[in-house]
DRENKOLKE-828104 format. One record per residue: x, y, z of N, C-alpha, C in turn. Coordinates in pm, whole numbers. Example, Ala and Ser with C-alpha at 12.3 -4.5 7.8 and 13.67 -1.06 7.14 Angstrom:
      nx      ny      nz     cax     cay     caz      cx      cy      cz
    1319    -569     780    1230    -450     780    1320    -330     780
    1285    -225     708    1367    -106     714    1290       3     787
This chain:
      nx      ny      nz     cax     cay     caz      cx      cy      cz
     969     403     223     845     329     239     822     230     126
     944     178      38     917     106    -102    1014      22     -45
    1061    -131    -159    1149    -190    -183    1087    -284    -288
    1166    -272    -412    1113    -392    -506    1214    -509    -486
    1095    -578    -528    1185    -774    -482    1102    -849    -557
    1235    -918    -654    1157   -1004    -749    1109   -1153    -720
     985   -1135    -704     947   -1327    -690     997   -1387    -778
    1022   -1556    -742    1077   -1612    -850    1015   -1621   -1015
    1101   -1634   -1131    1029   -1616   -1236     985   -1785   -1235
     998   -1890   -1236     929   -2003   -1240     898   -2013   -1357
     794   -2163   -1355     759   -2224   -1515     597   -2188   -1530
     579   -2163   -1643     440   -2169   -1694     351   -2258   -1558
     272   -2185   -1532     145   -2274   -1441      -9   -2182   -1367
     -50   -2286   -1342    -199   -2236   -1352    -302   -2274   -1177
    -403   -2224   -1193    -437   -2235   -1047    -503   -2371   -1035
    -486   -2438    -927    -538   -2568    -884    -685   -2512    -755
    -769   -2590    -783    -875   -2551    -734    -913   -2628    -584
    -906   -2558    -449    -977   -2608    -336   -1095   -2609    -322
   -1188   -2745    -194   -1308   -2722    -203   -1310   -2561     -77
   -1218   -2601      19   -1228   -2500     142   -1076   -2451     148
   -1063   -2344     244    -917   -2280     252    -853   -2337     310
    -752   -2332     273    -612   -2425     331    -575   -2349     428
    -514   -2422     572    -455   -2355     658    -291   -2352     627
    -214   -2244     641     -80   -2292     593       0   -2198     690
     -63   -2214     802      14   -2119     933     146   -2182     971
     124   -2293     963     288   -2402     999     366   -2359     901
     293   -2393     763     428   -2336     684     477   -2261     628
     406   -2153     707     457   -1962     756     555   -2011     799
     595   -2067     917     686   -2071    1031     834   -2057     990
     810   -2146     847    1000   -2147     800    1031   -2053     725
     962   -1945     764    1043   -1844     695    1020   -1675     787
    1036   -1708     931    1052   -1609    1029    1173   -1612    1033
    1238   -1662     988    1426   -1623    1025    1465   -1651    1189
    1443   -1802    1202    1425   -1786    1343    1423   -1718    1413
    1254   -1717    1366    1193   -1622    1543    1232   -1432    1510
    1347   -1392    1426    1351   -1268    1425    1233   -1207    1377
    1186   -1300    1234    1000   -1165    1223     932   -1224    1324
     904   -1112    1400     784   -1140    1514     657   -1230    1474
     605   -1162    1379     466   -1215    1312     465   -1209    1143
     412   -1286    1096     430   -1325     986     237   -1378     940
     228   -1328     835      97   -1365     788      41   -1339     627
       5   -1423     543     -13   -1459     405    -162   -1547     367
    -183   -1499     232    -253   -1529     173    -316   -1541      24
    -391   -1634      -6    -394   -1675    -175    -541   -1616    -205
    -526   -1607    -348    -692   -1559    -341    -710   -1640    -502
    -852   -1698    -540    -860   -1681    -693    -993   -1706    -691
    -995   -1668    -861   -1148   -1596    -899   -1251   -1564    -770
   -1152   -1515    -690   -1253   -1417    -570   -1281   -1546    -448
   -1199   -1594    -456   -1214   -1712    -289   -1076   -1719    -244
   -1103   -1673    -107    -977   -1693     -79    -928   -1802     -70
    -844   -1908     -56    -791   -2075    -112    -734   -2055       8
    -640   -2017      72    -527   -2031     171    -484   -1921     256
    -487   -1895     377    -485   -1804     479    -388   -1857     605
    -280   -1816     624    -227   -1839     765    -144   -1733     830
    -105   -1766     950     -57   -1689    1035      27   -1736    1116
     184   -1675    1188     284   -1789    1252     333   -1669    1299
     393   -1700    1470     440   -1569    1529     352   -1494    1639
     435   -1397    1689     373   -1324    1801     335   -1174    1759
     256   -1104    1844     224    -987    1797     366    -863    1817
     395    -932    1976     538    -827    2019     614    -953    2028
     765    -873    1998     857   -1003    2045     848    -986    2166
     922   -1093    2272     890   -1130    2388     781   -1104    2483
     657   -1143    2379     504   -1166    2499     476   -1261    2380
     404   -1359    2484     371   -1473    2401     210   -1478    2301
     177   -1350    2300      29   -1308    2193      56   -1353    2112
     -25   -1500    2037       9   -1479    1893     -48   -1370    1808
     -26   -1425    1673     -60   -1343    1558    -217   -1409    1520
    -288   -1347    1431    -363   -1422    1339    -451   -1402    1233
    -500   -1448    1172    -554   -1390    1044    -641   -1267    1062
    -678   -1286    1184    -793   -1123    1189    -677   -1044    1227
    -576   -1045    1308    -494    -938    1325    -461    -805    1200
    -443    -678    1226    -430    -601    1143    -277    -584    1103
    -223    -553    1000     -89    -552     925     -76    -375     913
      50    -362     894      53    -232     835      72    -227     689
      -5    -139     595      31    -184     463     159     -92     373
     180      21     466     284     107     406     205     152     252
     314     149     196     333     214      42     209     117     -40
     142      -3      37      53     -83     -72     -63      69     -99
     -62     128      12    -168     257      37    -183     312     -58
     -86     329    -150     -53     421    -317    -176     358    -391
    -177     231    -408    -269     163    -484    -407     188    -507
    -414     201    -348    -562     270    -263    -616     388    -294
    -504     505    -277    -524     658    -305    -550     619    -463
    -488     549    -570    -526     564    -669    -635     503    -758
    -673     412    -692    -810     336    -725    -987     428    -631
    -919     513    -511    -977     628    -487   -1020     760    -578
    -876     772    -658    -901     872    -743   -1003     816    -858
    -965     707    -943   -1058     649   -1013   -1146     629    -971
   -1273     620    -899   -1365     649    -865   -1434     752    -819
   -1347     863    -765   -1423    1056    -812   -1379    1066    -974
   -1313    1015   -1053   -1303    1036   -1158   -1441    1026   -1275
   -1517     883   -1223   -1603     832   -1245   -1722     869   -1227
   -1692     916   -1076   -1801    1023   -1041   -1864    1181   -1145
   -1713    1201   -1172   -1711    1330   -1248   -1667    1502   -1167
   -1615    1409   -1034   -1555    1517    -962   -1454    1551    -988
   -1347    1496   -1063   -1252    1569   -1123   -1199    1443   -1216
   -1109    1520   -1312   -1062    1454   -1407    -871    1422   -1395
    -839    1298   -1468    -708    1263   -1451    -606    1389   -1486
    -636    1440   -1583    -560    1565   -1615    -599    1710   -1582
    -699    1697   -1398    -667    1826   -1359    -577    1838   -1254
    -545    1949   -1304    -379    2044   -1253    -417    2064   -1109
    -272    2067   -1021    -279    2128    -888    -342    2276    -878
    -335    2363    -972    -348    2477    -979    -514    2532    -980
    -574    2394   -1051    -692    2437   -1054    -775    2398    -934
    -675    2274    -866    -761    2209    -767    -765    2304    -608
    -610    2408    -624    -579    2485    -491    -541    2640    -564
    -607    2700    -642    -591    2792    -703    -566    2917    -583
    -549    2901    -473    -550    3003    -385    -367    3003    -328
    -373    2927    -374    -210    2866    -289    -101    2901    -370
     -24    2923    -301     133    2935    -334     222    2884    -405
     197    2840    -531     264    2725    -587     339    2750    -685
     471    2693    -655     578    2719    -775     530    2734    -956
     555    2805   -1008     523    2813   -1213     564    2695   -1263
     628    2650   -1215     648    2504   -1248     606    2412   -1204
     514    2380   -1099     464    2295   -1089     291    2310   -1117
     253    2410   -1167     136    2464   -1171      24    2365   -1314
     111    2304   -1376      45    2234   -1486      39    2075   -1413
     124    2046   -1324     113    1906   -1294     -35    1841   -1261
     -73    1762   -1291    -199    1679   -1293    -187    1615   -1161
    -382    1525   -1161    -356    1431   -1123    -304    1331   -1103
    -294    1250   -1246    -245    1117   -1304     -85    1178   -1269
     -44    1234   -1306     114    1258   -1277     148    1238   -1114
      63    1345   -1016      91    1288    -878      84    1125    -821
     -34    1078    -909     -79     931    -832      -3     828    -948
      90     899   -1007     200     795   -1108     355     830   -1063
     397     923    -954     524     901    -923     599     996   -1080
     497    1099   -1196     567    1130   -1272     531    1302   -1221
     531    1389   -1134     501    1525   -1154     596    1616   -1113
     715    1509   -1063     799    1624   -1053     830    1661    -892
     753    1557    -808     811    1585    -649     919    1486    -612
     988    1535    -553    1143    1449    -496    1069    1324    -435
    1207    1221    -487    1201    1110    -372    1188    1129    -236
    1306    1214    -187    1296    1232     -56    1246    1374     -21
    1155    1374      56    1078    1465     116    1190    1559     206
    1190    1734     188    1303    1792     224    1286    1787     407
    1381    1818     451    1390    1752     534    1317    1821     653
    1318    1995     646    1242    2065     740    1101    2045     701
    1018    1987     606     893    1964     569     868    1864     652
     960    1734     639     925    1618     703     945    1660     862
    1013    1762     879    1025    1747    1079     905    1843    1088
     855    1959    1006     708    2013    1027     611    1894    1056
     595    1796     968     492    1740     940     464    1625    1054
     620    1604    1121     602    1540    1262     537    1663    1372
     556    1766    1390     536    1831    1470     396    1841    1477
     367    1814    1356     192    1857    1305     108    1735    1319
     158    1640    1433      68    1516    1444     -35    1532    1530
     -33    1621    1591    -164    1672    1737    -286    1712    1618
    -242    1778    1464    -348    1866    1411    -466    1773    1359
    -559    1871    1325    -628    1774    1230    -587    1761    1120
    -602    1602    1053    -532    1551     958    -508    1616     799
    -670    1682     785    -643    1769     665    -551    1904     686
    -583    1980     735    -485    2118     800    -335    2012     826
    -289    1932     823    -172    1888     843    -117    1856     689
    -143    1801     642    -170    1763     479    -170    1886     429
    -221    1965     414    -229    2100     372    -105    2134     397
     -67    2200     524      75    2232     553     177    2139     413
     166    2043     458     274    1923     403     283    1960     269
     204    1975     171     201    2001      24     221    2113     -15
     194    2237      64     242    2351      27     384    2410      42
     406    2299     166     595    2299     114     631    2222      48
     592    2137     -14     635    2081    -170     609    2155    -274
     515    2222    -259     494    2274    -384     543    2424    -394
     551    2472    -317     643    2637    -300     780    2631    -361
     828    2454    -382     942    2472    -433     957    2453    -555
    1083    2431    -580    1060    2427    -797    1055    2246    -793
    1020    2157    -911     986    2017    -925    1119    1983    -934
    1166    1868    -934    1319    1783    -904    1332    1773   -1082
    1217    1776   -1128    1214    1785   -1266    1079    1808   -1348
    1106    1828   -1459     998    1886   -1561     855    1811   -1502
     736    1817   -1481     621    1712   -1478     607    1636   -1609
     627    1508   -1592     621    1446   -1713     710    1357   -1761
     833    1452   -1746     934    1384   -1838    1023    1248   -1728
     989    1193   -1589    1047    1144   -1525     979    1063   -1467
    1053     925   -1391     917     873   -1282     967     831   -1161
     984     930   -1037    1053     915    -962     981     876    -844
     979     736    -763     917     728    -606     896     857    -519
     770     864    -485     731     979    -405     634     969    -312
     612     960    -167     490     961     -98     449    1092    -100
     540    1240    -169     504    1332    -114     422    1325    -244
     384    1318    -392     329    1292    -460     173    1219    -457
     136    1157    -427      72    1083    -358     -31    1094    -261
      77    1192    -139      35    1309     -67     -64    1415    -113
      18    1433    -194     -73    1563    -297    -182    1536    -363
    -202    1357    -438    -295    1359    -513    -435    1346    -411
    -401    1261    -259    -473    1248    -222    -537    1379    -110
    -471    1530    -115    -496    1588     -85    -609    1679    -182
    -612    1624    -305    -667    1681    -377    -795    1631    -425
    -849    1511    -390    -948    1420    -341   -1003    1490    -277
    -923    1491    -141    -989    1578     -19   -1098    1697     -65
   -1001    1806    -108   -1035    1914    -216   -1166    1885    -296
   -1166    1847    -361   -1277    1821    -451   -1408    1758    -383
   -1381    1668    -336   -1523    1556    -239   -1566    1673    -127
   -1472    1740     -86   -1510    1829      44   -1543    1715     195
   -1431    1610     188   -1452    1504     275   -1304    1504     306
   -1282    1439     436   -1104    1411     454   -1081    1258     401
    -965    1277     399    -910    1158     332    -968    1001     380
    -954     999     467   -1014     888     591   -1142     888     560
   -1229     965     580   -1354     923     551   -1459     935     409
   -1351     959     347   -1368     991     210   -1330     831      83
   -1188     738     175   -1205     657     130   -1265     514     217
   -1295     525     314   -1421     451     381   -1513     460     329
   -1571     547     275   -1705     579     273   -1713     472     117
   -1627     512      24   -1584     500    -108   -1567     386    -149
   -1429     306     -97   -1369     177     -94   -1387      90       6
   -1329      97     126   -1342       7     252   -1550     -72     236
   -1550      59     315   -1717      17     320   -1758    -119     191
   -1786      -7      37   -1834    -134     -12   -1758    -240     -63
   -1660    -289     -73   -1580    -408     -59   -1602    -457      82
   -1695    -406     195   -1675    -464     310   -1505    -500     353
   -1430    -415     331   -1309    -439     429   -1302    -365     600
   -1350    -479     656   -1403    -401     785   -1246    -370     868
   -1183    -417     837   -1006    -394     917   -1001    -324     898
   -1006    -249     788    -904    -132     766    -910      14     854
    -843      54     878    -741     164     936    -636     251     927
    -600     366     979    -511     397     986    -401     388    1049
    -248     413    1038    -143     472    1148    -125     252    1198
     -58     295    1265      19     204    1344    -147      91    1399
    -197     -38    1373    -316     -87    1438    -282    -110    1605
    -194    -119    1664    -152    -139    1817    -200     -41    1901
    -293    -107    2049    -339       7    2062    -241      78    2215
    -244     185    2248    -189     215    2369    -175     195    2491
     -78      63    2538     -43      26    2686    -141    -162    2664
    -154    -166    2526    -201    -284    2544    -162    -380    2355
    -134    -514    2431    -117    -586    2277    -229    -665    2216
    -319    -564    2159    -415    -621    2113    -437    -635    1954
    -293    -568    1952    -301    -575    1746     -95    -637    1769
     -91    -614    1623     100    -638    1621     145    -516    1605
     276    -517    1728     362    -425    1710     478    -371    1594
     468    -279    1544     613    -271    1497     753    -294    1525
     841    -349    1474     957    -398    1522    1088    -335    1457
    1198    -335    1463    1306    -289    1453    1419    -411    1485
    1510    -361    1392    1624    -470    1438    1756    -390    1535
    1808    -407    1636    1949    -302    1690    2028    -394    1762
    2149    -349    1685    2215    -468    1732    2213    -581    1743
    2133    -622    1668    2107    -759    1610    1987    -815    1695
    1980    -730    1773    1819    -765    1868    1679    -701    1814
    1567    -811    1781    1449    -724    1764    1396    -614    1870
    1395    -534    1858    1312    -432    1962    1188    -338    1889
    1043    -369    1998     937    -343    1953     932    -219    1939
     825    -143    1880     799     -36    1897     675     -11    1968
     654      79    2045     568      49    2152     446     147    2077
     346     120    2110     244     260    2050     253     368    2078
     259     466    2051     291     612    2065     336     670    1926
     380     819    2005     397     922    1852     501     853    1749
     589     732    1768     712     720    1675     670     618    1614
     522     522    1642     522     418    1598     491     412    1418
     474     544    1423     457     566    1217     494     674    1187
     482     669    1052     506     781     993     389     920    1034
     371    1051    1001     314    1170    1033     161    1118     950
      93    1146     994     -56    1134     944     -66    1237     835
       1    1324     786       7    1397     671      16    1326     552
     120    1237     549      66    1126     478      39    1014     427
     -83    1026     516    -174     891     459    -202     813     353
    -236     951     298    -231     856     122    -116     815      56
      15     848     134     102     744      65     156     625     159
      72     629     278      99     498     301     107     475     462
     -22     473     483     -57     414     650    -180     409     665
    -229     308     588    -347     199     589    -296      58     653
    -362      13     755    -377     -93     803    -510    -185     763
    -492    -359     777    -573    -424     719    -534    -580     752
    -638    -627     797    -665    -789     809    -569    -872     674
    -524    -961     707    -474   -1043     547    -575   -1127     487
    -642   -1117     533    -761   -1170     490    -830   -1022     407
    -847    -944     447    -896    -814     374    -807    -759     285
    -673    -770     287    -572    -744     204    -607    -812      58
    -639    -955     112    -640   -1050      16    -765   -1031    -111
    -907    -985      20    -986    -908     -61    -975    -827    -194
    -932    -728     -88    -840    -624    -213    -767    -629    -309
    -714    -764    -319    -617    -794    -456    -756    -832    -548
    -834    -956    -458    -969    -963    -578   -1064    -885    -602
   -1034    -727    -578   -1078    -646    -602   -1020    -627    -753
    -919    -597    -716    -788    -565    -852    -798    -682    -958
    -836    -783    -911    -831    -899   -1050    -963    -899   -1095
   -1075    -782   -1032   -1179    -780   -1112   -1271    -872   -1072
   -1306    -910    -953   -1333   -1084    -909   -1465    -995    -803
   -1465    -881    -792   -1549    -819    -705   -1674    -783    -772
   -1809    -817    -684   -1937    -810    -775   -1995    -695    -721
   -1914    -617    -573   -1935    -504    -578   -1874    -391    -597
   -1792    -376    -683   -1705    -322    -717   -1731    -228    -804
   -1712     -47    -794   -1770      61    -869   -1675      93   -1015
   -1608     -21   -1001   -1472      62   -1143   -1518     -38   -1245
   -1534     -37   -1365   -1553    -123   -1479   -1399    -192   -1478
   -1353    -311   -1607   -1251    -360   -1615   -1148    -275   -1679
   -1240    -176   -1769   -1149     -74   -1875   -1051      16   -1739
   -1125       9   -1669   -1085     129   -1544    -975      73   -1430
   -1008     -55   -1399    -860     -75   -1314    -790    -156   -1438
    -779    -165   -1582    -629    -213   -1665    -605     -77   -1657
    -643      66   -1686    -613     189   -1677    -543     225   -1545
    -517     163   -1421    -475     124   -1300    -333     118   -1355
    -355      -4   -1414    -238     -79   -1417    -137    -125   -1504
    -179       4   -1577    -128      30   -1735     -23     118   -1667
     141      94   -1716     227     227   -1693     181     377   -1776
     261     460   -1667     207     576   -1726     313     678   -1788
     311     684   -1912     468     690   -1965     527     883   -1882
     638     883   -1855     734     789   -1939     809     660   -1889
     730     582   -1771     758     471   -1728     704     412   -1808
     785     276   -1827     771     133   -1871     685      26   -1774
     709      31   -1570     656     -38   -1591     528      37   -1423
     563     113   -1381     450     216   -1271     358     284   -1362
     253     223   -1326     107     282   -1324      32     352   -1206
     -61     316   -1186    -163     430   -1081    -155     358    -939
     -20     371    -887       5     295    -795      34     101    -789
      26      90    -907     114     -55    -934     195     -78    -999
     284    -157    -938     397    -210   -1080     417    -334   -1187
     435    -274   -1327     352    -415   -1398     485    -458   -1446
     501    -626   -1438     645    -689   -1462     560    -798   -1519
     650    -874   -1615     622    -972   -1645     687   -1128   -1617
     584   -1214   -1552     633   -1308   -1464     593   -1427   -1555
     661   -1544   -1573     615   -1673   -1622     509   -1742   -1567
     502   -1716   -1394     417   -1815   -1295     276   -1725   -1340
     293   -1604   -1364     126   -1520   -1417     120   -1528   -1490
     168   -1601   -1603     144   -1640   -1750     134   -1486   -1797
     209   -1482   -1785     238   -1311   -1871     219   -1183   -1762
     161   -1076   -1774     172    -967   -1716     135   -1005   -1515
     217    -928   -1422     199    -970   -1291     184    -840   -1249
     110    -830   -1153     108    -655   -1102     135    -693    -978
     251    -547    -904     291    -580    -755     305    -428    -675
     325    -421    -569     344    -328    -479     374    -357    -357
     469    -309    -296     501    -342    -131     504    -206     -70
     537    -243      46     506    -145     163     588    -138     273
     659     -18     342     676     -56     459     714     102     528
     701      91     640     720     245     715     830     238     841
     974     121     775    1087      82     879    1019     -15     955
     882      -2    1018     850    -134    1109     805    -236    1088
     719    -215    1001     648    -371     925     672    -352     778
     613    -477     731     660    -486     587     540    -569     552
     521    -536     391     387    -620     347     424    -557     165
     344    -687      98     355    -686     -16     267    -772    -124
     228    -768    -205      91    -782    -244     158    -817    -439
     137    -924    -529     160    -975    -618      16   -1033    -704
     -47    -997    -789    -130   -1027    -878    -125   -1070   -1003
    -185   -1196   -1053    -145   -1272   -1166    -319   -1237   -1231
    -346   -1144   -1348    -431   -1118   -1378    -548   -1194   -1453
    -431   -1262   -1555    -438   -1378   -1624    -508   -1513   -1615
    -468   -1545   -1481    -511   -1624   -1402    -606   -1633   -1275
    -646   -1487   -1247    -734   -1448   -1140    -684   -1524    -992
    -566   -1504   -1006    -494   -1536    -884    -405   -1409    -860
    -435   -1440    -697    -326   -1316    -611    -266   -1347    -472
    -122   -1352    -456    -116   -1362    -325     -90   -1293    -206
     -77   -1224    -114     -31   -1130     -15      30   -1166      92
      97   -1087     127     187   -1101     261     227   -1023     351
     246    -990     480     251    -899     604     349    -961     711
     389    -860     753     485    -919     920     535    -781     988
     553    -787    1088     561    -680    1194     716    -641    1238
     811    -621    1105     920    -599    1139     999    -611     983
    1051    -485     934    1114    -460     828    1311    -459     837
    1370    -384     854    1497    -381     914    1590    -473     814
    1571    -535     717    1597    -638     628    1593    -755     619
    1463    -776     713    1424    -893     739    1308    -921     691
    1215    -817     678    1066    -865     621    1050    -873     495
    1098    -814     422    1117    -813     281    1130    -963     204
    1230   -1046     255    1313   -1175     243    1178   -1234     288
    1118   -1216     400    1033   -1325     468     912   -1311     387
     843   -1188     379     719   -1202     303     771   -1248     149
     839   -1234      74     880   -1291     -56     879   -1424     -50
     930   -1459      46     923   -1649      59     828   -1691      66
     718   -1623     152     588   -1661     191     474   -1696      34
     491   -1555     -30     441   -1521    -136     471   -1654    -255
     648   -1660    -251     624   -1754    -347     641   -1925    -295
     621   -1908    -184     566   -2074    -107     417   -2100    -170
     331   -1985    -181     189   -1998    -204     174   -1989    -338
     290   -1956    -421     277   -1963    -602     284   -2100    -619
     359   -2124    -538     418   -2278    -598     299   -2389    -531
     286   -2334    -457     180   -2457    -380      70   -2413    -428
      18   -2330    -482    -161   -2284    -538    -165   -2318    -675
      -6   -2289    -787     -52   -2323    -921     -12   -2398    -929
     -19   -2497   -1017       6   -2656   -1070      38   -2627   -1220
């Protein structure tokens, strides 16, 4: 559900100012790989306006629906960001703290001696000690467990992670994990006495007004009223139709099956650059975001901090994808610029396409 991809490093530059948003849906277009990404859709944001918004493409391949800026994206793995700017705000609250342990949060449960000290901040930093890859009879439970309700499914899911011993010490490592992630945002759950879903609606969505957002796959059943997921076989796109395969298991969510407008995506980055006047986190609280969390250099609380020339120093990024769509999200802090990007088909094609998109809009937004 990850892939890092470096935008170009470029020259020193800075944001050029519109009176209204630029449409730049045409020049989406040259970078669908003819016609293979179905839908394709991007956007600029600074000091909290969005500057540039477009959209190019269909929702399914072969039906002629387009795409468009209200359409919903899948955001994959950007979701990490979410669960952890979630946690910072029960933190704030005073419902729990970065350094409480799984043990204290599910003291009833079954949990390996070794994983019994792992924290919060360690789950929602990719450092506590759960495998990259999720073992494999957990992950075919956790499909089976898509009829349940979402918390009792989640539940299941973490207690077979955690019954086992950690891939390593908590702490000493920083390894990609949705099952991590999983956990922290199961432990949200835990504490608020709310499910995940309506716990960060209530929390985030709501007051940022991101009215898109969603869960699971946005396409709805027997009809194309959102974008489909896509696949590449045999060199042919083929959709994915709505139903049980179109995502990953709703177990977990918090690492990554949030859906969202690119226009609301875009929101959300000027959430992150601090540009939001309703926004519950002080500035000390999302650089604490986006500060690595050692013993990484450069993953923090669901972002990754690199340093880019075009952000005049520090850039924060995260992408996403769940095999069908792909989306990815780049922040220049410095500059209170951010750009985002989405399309309805991963396979090794979306990755390439939203990167182009992203830095079509660096180059054309800063001067």
């Amino acid at each position: 559900m990850f892939r890092w991809n470096l935008v170009f490093l470029g020259v020193l530059i800075t944001p050029m100012v519109f009176a209204q948003r630029v449409d730049v849906s045409t020049d989406l277009s040259k970078f669908t790989r003819d016609g293979k990404v179905p839908g394709l859709v991007a956007a600029a944001v600074f000091e909290g306006k969005i500057i540039a918004a477009g959209a190019t493409g269909v929702r399914k391949a072969g039906d002629p629906t387009s795409v468009t800026i209200d359409d919903k994206f899948h955001l994959g793995s950007c979701t990490k960001s979410m669960t952890g700017t979630l946690a910072a705000i029960l933190v704030a609250d005073g419902k729990i703290k970065w350094q409480t342990t799984i043990a204290e949060v599910f003291p009833e449960m079954s949990i390996h001696p070794d994983f019994k000290k792992a924290t919060l901040l360690q789950f929602a930093s990719n450092s506590a000690g759960v495998p990259h890859e999720v073992p494999r009879p957990i992950w075919m439970k956790a499909g089976q467990d898509r009829g349940k309700p979402e918390t009792e499914a989640r539940l299941e899911f973490i207690r077979g992670l955690l019954a086992n011993p950690p891939a390593y010490p908590p702490g000493t490592q920083n390894v990609y994990s949705n099952g991590g992630f999983t956990i922290a945002g199961a432990m949200l759950e835990r504490v608020s006495g709310k499910p995940y879903a309506e716990l960060i609606r209530e929390r985030l969505f709501k007051p940022l007004h991101l009215d898109s957002a969603g869960f699971g796959a946005p396409a709805g059943v027997g009809k194309i009223e959102q974008p489909c997921g896509h696949v590449l076989r045999g060199g042919e796109v083929v959709a994915i139709l709505p139903g049980p395969e179109d995502d990953n298991p709703p177990a977990i969510t918090p690492a990554g099956r949030v859906h969202l407008s690119i226009l609301d995506f875009a929101r959300y980055a000027s959430f992150h650059l601090g540009m939001e006047e309703r926004s519950s986190l002080d500035a000390a609280t999302l650089k604490f975001l986006h500060t690595p969390v050692p013993p990484s250099d450069e993953y923090g609380v669901g972002w990754r901090r690199l340093e880019r020339s075009w952000a005049g120093g520090t850039a924060l990024t995260h992408n996403g994808t769940n095999t069908m769509n792909y989306a990815v999200m780049w922040l220049a802090p410095d500059k209170k610029f951010a750009v985002v990007a989405a399309c309805n088909i991963d396979s090794g094609l979306g990755a390439p396409a939203c990167d182009e998109a992203v830095s079509f809009l660096i180059r054309k937004f800063l001067k």
